[in-house]
C-alpha positions in Angstrom: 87.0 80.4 135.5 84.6 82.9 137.0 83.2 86.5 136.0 82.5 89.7 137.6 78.9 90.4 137.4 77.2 94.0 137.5 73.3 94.8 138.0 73.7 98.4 138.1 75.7 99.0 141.2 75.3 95.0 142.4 79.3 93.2 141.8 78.9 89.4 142.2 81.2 87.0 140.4 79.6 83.5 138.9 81.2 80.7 136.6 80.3 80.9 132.8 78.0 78.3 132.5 75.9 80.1 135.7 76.3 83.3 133.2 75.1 81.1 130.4 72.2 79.9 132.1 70.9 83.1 133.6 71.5 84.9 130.1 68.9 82.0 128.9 66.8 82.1 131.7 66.3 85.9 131.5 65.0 85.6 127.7 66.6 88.6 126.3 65.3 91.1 129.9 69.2 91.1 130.9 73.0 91.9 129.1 74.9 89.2 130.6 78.8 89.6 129.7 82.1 90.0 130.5 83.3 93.2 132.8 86.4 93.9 130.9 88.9 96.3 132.1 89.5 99.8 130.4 92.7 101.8 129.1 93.8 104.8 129.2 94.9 106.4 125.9 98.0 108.0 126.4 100.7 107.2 124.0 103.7 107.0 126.5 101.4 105.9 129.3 104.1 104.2 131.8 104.9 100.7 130.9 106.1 99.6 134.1 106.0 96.1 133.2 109.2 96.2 131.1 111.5 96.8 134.1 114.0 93.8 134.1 112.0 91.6 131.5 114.1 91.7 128.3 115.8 88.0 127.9 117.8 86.4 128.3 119.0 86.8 131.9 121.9 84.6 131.3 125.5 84.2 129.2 126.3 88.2 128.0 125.5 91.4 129.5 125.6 94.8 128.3 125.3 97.0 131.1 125.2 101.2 130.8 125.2 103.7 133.2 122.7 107.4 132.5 123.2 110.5 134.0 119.8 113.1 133.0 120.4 116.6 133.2 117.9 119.3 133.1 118.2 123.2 133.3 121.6 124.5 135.0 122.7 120.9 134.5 120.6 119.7 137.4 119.9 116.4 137.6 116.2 115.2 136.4 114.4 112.8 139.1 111.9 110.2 137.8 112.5 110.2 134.1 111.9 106.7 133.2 115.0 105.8 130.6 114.7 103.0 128.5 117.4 100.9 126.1 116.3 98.9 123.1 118.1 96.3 121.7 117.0 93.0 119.9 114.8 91.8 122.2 112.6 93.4 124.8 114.1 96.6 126.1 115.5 97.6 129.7 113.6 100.1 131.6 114.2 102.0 134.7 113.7 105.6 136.4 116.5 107.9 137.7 117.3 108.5 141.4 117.1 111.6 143.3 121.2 112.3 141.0 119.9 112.1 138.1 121.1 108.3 137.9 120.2 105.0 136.5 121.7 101.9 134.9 120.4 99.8 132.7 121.5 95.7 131.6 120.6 94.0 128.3 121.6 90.7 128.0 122.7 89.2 125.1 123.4 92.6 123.2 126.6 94.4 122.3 126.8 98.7 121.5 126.4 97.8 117.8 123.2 95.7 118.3 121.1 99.1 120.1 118.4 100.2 118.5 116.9 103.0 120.4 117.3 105.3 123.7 114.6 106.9 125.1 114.1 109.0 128.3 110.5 110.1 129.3 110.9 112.8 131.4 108.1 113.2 134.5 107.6 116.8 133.6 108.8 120.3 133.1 111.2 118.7 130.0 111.4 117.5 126.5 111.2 113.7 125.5 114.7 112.7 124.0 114.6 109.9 121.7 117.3 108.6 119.2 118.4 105.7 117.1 121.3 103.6 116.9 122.7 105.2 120.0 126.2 105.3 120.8 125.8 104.0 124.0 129.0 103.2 126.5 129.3 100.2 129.1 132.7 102.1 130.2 131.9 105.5 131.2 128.9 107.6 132.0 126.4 108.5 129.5 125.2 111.9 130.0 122.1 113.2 128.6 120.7 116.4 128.9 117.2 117.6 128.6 115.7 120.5 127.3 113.3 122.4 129.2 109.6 123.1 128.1 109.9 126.7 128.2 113.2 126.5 125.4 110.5 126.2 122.3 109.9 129.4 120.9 106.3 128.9 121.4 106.3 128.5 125.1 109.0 131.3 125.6 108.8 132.5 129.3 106.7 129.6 130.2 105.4 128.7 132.7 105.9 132.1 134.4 104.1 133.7 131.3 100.7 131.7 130.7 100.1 130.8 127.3 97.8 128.8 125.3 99.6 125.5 123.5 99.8 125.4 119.5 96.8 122.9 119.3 94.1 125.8 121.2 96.0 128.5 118.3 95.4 125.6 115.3 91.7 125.6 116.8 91.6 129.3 116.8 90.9 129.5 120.8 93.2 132.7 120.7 90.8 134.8 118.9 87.5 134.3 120.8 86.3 137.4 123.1 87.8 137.1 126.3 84.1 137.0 128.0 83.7 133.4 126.4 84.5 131.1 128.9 82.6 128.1 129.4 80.3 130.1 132.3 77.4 127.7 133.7 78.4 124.2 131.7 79.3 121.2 134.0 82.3 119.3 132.1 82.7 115.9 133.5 86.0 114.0 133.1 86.4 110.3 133.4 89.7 109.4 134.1 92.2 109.1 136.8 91.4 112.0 139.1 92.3 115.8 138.7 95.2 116.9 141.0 93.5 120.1 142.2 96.5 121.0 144.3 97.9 122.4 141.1 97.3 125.8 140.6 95.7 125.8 137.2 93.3 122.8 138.5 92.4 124.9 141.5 88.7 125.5 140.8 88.0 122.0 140.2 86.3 121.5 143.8 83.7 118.5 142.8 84.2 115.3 142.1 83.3 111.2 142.2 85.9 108.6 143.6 84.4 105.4 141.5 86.8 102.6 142.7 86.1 103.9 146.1 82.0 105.1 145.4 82.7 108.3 147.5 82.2 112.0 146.6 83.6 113.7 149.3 87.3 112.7 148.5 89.6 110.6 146.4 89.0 112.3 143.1 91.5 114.8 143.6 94.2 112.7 143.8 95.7 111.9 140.5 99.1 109.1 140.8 99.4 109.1 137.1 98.9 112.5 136.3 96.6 111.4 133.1 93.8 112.9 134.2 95.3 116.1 135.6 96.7 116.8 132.1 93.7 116.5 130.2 91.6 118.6 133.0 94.5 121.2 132.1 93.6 121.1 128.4 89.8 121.9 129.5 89.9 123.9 131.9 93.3 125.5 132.8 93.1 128.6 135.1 92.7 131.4 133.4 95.8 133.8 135.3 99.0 134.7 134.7 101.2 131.5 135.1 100.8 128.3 133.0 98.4 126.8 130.7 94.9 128.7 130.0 91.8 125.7 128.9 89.3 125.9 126.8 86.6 127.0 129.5 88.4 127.9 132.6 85.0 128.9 134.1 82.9 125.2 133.7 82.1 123.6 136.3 84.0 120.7 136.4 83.6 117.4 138.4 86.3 115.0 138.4 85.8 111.0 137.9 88.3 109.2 139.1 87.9 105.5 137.2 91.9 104.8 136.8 94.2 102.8 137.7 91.9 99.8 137.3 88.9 101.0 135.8 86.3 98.5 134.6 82.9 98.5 132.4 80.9 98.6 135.2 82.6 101.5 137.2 82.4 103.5 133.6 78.6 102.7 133.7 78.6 103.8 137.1 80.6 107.3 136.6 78.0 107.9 133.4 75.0 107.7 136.4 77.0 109.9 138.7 76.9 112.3 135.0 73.2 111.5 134.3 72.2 112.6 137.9 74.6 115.8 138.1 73.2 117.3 135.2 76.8 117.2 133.4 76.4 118.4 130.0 79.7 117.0 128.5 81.4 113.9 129.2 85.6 114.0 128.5 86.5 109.7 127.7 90.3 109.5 126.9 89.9 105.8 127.5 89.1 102.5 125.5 88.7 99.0 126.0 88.9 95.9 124.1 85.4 94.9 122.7 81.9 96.7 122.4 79.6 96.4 125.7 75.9 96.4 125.6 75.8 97.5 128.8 77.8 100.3 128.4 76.0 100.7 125.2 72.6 101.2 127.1 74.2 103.6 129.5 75.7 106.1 126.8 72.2 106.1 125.6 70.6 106.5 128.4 73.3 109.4 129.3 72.8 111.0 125.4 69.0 111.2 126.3 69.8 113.1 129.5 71.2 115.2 127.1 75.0 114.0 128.5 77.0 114.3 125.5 80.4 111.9 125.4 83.0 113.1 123.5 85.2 110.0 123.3 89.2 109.4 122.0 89.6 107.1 119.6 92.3 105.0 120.9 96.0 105.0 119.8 97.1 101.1 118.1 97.2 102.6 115.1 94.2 100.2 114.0 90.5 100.5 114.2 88.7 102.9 116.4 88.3 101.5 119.5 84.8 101.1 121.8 83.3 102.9 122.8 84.6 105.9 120.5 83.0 103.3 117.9 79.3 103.7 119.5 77.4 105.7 117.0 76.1 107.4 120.3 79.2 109.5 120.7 81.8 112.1 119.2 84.9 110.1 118.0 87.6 112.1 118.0 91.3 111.1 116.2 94.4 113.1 116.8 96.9 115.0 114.6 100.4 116.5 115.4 101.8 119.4 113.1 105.0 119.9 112.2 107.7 122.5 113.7 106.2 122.2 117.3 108.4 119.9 119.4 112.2 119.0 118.8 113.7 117.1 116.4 115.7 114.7 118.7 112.0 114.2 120.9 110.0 110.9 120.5 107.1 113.1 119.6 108.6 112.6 115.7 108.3 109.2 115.8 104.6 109.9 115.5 104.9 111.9 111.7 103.1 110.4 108.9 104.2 110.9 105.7 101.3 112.7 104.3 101.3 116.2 105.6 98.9 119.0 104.7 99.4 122.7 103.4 99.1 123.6 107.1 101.8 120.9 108.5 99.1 118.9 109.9 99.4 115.2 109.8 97.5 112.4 111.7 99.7 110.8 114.4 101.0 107.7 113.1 99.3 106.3 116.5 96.0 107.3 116.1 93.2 104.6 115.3 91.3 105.7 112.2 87.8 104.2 110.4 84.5 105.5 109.5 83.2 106.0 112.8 86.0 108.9 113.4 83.9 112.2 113.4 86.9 114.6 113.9 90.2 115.3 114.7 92.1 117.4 117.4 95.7 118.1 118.5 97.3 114.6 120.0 100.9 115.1 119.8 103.3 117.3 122.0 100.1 118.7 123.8 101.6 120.7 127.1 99.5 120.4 129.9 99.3 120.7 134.1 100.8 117.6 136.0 101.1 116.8 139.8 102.8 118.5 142.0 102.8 122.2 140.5 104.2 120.6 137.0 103.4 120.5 133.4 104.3 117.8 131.0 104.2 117.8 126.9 102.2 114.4 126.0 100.7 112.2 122.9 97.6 110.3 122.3 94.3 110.4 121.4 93.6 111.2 124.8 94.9 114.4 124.6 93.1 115.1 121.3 89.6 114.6 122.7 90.0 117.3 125.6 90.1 119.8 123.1 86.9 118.8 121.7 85.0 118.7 125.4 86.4 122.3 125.8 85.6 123.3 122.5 81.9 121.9 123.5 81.5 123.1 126.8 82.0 126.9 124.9 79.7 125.9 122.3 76.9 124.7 124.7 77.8 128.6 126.7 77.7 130.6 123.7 76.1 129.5 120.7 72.5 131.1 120.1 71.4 127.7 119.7 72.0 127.1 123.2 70.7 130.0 124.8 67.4 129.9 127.4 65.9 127.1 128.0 67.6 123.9 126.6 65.7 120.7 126.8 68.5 118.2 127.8 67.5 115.5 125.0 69.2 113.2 122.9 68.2 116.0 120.0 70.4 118.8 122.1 73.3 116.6 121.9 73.1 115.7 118.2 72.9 119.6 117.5 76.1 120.0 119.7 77.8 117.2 117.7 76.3 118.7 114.3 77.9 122.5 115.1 80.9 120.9 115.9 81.5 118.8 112.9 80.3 121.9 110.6 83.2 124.0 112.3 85.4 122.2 111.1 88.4 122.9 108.6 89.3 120.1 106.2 92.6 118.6 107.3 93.6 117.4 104.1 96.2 113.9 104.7 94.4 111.4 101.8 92.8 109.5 104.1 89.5 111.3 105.5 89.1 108.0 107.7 92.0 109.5 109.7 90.6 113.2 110.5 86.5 112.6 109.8 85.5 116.1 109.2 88.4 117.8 110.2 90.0 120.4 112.4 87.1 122.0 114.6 87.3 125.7 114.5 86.4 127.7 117.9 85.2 131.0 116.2 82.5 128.6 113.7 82.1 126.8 116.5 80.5 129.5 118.9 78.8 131.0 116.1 81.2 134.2 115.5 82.1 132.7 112.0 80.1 131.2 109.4 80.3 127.2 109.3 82.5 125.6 106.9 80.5 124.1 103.9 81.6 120.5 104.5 81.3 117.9 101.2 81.2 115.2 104.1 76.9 114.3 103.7 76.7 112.1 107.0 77.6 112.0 110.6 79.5 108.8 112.2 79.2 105.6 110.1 79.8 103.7 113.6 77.2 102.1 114.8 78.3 99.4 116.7 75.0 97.7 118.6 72.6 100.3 117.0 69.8 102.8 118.7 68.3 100.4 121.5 66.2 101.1 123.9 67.3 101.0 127.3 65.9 97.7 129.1 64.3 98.0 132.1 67.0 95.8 133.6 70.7 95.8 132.8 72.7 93.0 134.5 76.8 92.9 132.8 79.2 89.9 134.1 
């Protein structure tokens, strides 16, 4: 078995007991470990793996053809469709008609459990149980379009700001607030600046590829695209506005097939950039010392990371669990997506005055230090498209906007700021004193609450929280950057 090895931007790979030996040999002057790969944090992120795999593949089949409809019954392209019986489900995408079929073996029509189609964009998700499903004629779905909720009337035609940016009070800011002279990085999968609300993002860091002049704008999974939306949406007449349409935002393209090490080398692209905020929709598996060291380093640069939680339903996640960071959870509220759409199967029970409720996806501990809007969250997708997601990963975007306007317009800010590890703490101090209780009996779940744009900027006085502390996360403590970091 052999590792990948990292000393700063130096990749080697050596066995274990080489990484054992050098670990010893360097007497605590180098972080020898594993360079694990990173997830995104997207609920309904594409599980292309479950094409073809449910079993058995022998004895009896039960096989159903899907016909997607959109708008003026016209056939939907790309929607990935999946059928789940007893075992694993069946998974495939429709043709250019609209058309897909799908084979379970060893299930009847009375042993389905659950149909759900994942449009690519411009649609509703449609989700049911128990579906009365057909293996004799054509099952014919249709979609509903975006712009049929009453919220997004006239949409995408007419812009509008999504229900999360209303909950956080974005809509009653002056219109001069804007986000003017922050740099906003985002760390994710590249930001398709062909589409017209991404069109100002112009700079930008390829990591797999360790270019700047291209790369980054070319987004095949549309993850980071949609969160770039949430941030920093044109500001016109069509589509979705962002928090700070007028940051300067550079795109860091770390997915698919991000690593540790390519994270620590997007947070030195930040670090030398000058970026003041740091958007991480994206989690791994275990805490990293190295990447440990690295958000310090950045947090002294005065780089502040504003980190999603992660979405297994189970602890936070690293690094959102670095005590270094802003954790953020996400909540959905009731009343703002259909009832037959699988963003219901996200409700909680518990559900507040204001129809909040955490997303029954979203990982939850002490270390959480807010909470944001995570479910049905409309944003811009590749081509020229827009797409209603879930996850944590949609939640922190709207604290990295909310930020970036805070950094631009709170007197705090104003003149000459010291870029310090003590300019981010204030940051993530005005942001968690914003905030409006989000009240779901479990404060693990939401931290300090709902962060409110108008306390935030300073236009409203800051809630009096009863919460005494800031993150209880501390997962490798304050160290001091080494003068050598080496990762395997």
């Amino acid at each position: 078995e052999f590792r990948r090895v990292l000393f700063r931007s130096l990749v080697a790979r050596m066995s274990d007991e080489k990484a054992s030996a050098l670990s010893l040999q360097s007497q605590g002057q180098l972080i020898v470990e594993r360079d694990l790969p990173l997830q995104l944090l997207e609920v309904n992120y594409p599980q292309t793996s479950l094409v073809n795999c449910n079993l058995p593949v022998s004895g009896s089949a039960f096989t159903a053809e899907f016909l997607v409809l959109g708008a003026n019954n016209m056939p939907v392209k790309d929607a990935e469709v999946y059928l789940f019986g007893s075992l694993l489900p069946a998974m495939d995408v429709t043709d250019a008609s609209g058309r897909v079929k799908l084979t379970l073996y060893g299930e009847t029509a009375q042993s389905l459990r659950k149909l759900y189609i994942k449009p690519r964009a411009d649609y509703w998700s449609f989700c049911v149980e128990q579906p009365d499903i057909s293996n004799a004629e054509m099952n014919v779905i249709g979609l509903q379009a975006l712009s049929t909720w009453p919220t997004l009337a006239n949409f995408p035609t007419q812009q509008q700001l999504t229900w999360g940016q209303k909950a956080m009070r974005l809509d009653q800011i002056p219109s001069h607030y804007r986000g003017q002279g922050i740099r906003i990085a985002i760390v994710d999968s590249g930001a398709a600046n062909s589409h017209q609300d991404l069109s100002k993002i112009t700079r930008g860091y390829d990591v797999l590829n360790k270019t700047q002049s291209s790369g980054w704008n070319i987004d095949t999974i549309s993850h980071g695209s949609h969160c770039a939306g949430i941030i920093s949406g044109l500001d016109s007449s069509w589509g979705i506005r962002g928090f700070a349409p007028e940051a300067e935002v550079h795109s860091c393209k770390l997915f698919p097939g991000g690593q540790i090490s390519q994270l620590i080398d997007a947070l030195e692209y930040c670090i030398e950039k000058q970026v003041d905020v740091v958007n991480l929709s994206l989690g791994g598996v275990e805490p990293s010392e190295a990447l440990e060291q690295q958000i310090l380093r950045a947090k002294q640069a005065g780089v502040a990371c504003i980190v999603a939680a992660g979405n297994s339903g189970g602890p936070v996640q690293y690094p959102a669990s670095s005590s270094q960071v802003l954790a953020v959870a996400a909540i959905g509220k009731l009343n703002e997506f259909p009832s037959d759409s699988y963003h219901v199967q996200t409700i909680t029970p518990q559900i507040d005055s204001n129809g909040f409720f955490s997303a029954r996806f979203s990982c939850f501990g002490p270390e959480v230090d807010v909470c944001a809007p995570g479910v049905a969250i409309t944003s811009s997708v590749p081509d020229n498209n827009f797409a209603a997601w879930d996850g944590t990963s949609m939640a922190a975007p709207h604290v990295t906007g909310l930020a970036a306007l805070v950094l631009a317009h709170h007197p705090d800010f104003q003149g000459t700021s010291p870029r310090t590890a003590e300019r981010v703490e204030r940051l993530f101090h005005i942001i968690k004193m914003s905030c409006r209780p989000v009240m779901v009996g479990d404060p693990r779940r939401t931290g300090f609450g709902l962060p409110d744009v108008l306390r935030a900027v300073g236009l409203a006085p800051a809630h009096p929280s009863p919460m005494a502390s800031t993150s209880l996360g501390s997962v490798l403590g304050n160290q001091a950057l080494s003068p050598q970091v080496l990762q395997v």
